[in-house]
N, CA, C, O and CB atoms as a CASP TS submission, in Angstrom:
PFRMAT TS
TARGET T0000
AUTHOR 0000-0000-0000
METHOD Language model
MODEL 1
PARENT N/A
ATOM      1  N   UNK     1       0.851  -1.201   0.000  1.00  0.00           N
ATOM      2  CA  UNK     1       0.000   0.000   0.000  1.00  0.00           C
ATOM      3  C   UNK     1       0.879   1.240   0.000  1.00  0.00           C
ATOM      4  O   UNK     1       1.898   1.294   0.689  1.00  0.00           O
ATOM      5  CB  UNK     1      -0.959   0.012   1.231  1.00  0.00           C
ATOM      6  N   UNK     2       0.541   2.069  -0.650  1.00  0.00           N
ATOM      7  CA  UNK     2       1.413   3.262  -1.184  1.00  0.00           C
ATOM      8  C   UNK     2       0.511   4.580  -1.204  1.00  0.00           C
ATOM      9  O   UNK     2      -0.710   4.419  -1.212  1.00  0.00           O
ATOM     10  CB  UNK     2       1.999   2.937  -2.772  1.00  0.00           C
ATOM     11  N   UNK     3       0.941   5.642  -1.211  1.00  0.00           N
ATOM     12  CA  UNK     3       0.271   7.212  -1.128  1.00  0.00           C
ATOM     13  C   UNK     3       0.221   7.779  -2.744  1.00  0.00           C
ATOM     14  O   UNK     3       1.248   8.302  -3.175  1.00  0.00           O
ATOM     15  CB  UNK     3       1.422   8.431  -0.031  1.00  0.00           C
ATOM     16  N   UNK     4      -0.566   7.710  -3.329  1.00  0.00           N
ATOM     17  CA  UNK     4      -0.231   8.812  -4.807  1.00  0.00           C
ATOM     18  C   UNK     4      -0.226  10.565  -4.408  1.00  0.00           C
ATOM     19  O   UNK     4      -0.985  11.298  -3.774  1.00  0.00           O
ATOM     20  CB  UNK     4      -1.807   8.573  -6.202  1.00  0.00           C
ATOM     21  N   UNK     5       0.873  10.723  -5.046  1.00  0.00           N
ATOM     22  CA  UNK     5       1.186  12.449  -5.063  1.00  0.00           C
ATOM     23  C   UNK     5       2.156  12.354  -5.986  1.00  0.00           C
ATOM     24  O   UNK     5       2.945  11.421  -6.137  1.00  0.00           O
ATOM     25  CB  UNK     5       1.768  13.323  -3.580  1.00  0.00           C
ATOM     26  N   UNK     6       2.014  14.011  -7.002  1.00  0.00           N
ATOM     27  CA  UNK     6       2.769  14.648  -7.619  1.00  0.00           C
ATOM     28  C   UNK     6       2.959  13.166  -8.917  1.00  0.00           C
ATOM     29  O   UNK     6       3.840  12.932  -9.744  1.00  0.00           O
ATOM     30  CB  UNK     6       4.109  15.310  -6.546  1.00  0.00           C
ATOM     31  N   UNK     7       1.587  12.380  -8.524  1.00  0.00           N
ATOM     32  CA  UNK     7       1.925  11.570 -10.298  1.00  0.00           C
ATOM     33  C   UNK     7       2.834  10.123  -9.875  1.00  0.00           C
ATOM     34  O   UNK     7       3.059   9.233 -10.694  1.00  0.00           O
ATOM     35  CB  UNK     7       3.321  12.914 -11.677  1.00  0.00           C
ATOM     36  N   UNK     8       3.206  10.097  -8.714  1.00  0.00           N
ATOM     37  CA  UNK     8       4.167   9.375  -8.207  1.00  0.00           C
ATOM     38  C   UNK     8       3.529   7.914  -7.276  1.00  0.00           C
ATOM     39  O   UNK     8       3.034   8.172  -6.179  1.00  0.00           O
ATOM     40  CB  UNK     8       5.017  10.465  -7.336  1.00  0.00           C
ATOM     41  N   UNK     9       3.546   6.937  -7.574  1.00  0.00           N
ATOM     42  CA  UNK     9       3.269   6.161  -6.153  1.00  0.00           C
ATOM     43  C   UNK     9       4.559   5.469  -5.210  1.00  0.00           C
ATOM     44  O   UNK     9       5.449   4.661  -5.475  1.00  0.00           O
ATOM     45  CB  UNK     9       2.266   4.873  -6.550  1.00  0.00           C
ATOM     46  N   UNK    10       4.177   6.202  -4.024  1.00  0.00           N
ATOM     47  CA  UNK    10       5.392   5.795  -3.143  1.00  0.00           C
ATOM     48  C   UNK    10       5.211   4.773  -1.950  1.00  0.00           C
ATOM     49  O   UNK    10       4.135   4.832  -1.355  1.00  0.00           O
ATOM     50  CB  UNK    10       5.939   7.054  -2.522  1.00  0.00           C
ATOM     51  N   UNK    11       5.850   4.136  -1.665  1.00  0.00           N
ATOM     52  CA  UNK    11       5.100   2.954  -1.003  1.00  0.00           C
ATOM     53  C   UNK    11       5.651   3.374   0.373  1.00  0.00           C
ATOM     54  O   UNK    11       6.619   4.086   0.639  1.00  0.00           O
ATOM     55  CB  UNK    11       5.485   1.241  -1.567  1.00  0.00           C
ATOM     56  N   UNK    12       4.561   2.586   1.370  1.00  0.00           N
ATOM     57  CA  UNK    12       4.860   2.991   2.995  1.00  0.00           C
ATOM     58  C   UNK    12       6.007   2.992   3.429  1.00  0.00           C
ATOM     59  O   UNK    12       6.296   3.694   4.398  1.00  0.00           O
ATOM     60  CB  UNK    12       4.309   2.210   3.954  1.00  0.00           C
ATOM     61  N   UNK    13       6.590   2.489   3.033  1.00  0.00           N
ATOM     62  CA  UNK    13       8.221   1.982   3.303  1.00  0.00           C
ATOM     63  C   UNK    13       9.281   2.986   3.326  1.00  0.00           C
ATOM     64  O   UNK    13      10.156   2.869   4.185  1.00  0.00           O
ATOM     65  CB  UNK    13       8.738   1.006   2.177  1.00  0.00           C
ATOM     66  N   UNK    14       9.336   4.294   2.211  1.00  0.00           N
ATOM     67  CA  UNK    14       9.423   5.695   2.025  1.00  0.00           C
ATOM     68  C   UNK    14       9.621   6.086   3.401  1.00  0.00           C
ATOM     69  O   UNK    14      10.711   6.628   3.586  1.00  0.00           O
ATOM     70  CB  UNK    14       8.200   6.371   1.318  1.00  0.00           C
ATOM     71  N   UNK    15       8.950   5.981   4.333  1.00  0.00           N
ATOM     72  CA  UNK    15       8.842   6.969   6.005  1.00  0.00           C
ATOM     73  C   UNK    15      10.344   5.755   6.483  1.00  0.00           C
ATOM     74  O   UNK    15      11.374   6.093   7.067  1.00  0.00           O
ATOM     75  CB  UNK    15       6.510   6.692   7.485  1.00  0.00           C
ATOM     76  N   UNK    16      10.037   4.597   6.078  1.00  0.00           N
ATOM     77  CA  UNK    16      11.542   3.887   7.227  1.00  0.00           C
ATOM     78  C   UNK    16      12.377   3.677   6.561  1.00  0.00           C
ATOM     79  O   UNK    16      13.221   3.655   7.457  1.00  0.00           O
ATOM     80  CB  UNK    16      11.529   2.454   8.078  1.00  0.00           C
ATOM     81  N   UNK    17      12.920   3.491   5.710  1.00  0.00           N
ATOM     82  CA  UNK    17      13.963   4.070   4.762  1.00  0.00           C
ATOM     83  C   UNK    17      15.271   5.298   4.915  1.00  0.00           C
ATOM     84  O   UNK    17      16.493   5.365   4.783  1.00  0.00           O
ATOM     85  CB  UNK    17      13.118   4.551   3.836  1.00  0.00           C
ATOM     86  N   UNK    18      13.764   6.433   5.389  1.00  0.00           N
ATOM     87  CA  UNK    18      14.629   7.359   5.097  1.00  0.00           C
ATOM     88  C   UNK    18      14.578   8.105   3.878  1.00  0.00           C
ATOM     89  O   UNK    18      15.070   9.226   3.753  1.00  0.00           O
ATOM     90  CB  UNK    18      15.679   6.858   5.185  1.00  0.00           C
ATOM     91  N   UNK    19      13.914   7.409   2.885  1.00  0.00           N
ATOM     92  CA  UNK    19      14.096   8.109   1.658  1.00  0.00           C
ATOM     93  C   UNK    19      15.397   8.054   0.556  1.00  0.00           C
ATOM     94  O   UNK    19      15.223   8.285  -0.641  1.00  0.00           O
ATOM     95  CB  UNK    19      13.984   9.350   2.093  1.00  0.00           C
ATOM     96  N   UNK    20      16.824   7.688   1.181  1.00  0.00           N
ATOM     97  CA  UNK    20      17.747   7.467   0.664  1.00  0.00           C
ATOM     98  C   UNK    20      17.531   7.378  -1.217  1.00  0.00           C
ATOM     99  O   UNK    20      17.364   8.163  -2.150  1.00  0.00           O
ATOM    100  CB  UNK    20      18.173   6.312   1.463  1.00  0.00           C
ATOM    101  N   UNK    21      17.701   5.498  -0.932  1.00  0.00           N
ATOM    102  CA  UNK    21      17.595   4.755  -1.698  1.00  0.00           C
ATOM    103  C   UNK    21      16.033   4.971  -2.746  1.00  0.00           C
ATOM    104  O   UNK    21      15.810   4.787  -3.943  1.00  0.00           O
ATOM    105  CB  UNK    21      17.828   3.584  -0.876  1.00  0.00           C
ATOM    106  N   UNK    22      15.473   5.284  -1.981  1.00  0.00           N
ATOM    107  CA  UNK    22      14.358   5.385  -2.342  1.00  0.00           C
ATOM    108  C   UNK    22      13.686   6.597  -3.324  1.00  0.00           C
ATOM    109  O   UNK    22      12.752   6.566  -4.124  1.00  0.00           O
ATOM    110  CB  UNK    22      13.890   5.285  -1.269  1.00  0.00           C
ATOM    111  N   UNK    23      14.657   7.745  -2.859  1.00  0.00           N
ATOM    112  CA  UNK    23      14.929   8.958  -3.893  1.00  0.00           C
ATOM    113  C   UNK    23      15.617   8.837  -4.734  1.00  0.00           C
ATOM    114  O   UNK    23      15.513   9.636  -5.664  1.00  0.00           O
ATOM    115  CB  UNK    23      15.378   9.993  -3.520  1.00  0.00           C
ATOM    116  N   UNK    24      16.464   7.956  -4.778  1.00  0.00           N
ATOM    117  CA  UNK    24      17.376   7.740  -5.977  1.00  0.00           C
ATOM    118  C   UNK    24      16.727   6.971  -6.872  1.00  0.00           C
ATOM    119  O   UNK    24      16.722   7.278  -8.064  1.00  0.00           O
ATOM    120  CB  UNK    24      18.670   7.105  -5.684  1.00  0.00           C
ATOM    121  N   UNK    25      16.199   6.048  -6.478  1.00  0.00           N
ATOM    122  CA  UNK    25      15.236   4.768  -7.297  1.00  0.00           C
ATOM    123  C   UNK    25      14.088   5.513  -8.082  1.00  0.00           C
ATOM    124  O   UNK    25      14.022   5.251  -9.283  1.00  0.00           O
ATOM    125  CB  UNK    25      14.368   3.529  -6.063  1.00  0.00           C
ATOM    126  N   UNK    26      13.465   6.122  -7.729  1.00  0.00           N
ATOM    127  CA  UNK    26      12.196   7.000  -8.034  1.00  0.00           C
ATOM    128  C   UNK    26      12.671   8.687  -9.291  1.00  0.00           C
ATOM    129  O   UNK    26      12.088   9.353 -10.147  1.00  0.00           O
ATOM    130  CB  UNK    26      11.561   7.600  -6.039  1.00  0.00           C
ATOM    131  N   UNK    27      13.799   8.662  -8.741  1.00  0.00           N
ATOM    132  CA  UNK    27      14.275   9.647  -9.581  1.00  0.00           C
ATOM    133  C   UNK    27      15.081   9.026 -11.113  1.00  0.00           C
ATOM    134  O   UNK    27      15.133   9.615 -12.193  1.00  0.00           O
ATOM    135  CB  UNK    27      15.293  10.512  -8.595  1.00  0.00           C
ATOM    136  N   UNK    28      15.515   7.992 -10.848  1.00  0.00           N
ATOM    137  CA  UNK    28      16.036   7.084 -12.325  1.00  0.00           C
ATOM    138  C   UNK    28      14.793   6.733 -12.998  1.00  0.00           C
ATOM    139  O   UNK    28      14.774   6.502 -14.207  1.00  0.00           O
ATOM    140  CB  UNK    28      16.950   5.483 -12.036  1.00  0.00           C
ATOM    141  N   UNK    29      13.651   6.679 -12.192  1.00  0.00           N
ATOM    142  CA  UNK    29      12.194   5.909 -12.938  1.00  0.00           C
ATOM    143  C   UNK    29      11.542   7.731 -13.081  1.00  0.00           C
ATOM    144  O   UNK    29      10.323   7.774 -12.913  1.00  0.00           O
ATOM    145  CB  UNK    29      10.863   4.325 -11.446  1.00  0.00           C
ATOM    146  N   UNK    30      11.799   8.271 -13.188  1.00  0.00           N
ATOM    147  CA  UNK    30      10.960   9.656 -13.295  1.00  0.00           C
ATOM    148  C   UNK    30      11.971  11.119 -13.917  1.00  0.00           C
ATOM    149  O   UNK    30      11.536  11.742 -14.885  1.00  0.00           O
ATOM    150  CB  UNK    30      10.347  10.019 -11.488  1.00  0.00           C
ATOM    151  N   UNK    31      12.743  11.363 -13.531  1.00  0.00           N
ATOM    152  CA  UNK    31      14.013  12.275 -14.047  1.00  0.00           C
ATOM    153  C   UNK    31      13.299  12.916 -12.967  1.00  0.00           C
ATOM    154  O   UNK    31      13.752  13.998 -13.339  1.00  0.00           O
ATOM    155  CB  UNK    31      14.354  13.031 -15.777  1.00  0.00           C
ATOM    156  N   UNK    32      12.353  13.343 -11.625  1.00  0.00           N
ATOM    157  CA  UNK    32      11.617  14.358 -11.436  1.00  0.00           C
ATOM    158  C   UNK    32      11.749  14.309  -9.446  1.00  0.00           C
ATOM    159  O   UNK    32      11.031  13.854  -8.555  1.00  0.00           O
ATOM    160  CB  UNK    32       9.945  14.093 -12.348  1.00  0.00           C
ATOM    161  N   UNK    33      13.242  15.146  -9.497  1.00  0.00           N
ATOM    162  CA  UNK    33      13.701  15.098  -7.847  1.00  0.00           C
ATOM    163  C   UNK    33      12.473  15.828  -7.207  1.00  0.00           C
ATOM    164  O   UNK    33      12.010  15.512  -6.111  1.00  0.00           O
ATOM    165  CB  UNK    33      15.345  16.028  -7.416  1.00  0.00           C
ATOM    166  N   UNK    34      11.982  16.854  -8.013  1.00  0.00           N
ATOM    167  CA  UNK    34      10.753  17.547  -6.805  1.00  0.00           C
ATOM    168  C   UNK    34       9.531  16.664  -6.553  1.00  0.00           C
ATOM    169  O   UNK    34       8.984  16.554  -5.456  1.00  0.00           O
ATOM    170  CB  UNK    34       9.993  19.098  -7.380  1.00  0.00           C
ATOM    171  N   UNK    35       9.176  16.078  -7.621  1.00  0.00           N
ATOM    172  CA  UNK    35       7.932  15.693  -7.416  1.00  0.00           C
ATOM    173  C   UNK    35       8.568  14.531  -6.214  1.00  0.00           C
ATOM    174  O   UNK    35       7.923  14.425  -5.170  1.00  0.00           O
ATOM    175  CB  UNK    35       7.012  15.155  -8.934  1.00  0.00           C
ATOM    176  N   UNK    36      10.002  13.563  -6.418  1.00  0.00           N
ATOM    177  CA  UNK    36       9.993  12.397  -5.080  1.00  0.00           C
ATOM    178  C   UNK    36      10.068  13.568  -4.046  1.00  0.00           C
ATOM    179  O   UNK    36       9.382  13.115  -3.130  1.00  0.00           O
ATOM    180  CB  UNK    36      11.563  11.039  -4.924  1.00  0.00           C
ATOM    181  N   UNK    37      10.322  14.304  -3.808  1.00  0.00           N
ATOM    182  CA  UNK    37      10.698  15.590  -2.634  1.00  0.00           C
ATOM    183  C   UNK    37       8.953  15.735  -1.777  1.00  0.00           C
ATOM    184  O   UNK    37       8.479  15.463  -0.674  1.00  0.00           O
ATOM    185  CB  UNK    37      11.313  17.624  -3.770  1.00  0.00           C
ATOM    186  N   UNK    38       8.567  16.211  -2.828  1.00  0.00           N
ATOM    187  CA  UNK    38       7.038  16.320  -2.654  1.00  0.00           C
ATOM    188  C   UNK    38       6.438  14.988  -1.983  1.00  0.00           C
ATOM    189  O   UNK    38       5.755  14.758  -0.984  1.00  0.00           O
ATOM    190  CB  UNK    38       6.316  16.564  -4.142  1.00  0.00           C
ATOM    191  N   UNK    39       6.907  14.369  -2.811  1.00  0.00           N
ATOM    192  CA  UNK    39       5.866  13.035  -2.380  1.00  0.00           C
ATOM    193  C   UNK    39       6.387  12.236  -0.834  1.00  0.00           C
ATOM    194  O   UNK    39       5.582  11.535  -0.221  1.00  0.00           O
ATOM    195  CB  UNK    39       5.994  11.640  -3.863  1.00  0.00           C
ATOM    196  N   UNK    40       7.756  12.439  -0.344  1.00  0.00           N
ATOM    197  CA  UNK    40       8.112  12.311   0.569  1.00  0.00           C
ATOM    198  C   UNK    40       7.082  13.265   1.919  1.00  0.00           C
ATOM    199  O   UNK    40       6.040  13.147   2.564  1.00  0.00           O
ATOM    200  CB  UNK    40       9.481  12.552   0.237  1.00  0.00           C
ATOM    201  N   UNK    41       8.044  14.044   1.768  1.00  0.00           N
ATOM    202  CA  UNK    41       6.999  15.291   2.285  1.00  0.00           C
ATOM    203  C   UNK    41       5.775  14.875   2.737  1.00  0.00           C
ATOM    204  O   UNK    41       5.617  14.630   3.933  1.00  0.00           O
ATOM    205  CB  UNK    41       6.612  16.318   1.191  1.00  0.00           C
ATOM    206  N   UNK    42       4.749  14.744   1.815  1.00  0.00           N
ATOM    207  CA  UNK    42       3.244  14.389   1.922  1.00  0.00           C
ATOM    208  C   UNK    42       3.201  12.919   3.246  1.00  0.00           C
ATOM    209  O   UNK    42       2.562  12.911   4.298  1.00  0.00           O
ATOM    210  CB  UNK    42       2.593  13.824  -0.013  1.00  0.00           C
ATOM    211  N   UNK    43       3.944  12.026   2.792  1.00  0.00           N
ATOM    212  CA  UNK    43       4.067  10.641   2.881  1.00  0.00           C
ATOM    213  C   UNK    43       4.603  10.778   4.514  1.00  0.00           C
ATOM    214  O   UNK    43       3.744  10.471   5.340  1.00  0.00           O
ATOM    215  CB  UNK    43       5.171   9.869   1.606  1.00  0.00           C
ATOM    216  N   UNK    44       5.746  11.147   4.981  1.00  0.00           N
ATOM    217  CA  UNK    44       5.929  11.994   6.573  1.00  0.00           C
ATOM    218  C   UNK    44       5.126  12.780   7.040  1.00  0.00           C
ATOM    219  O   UNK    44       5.434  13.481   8.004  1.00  0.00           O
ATOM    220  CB  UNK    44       6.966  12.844   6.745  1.00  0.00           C
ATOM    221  N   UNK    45       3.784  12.844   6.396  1.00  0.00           N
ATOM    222  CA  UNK    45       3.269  14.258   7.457  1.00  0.00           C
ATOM    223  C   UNK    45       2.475  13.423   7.854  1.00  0.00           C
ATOM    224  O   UNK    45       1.661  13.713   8.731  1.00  0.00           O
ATOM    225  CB  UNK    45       2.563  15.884   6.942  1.00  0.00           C
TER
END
């Protein structure tokens, strides 16, 4: 189960992570650092 924002689906996992790996992965599948930025963001609040 995952959050849609900014066009993106990011899965729960995003909050324990850290985001790291997970911004990097999402940004090779998208070219689009704001929208994973964004979608982090959303996904921590």
């Amino acid at each position: 189960v995952g959050y849609r924002r900014g066009g993106l689906d990011v899965a729960e996992t995003v909050v324990g992570v850290g985001g790291g790996d997970v911004v990097r992965s999402q940004l090779a599948q998208t070219g689009s650092l704001k929208g994973v930025y964004f979608c982090l963001e959303t996904v921590e609040r």
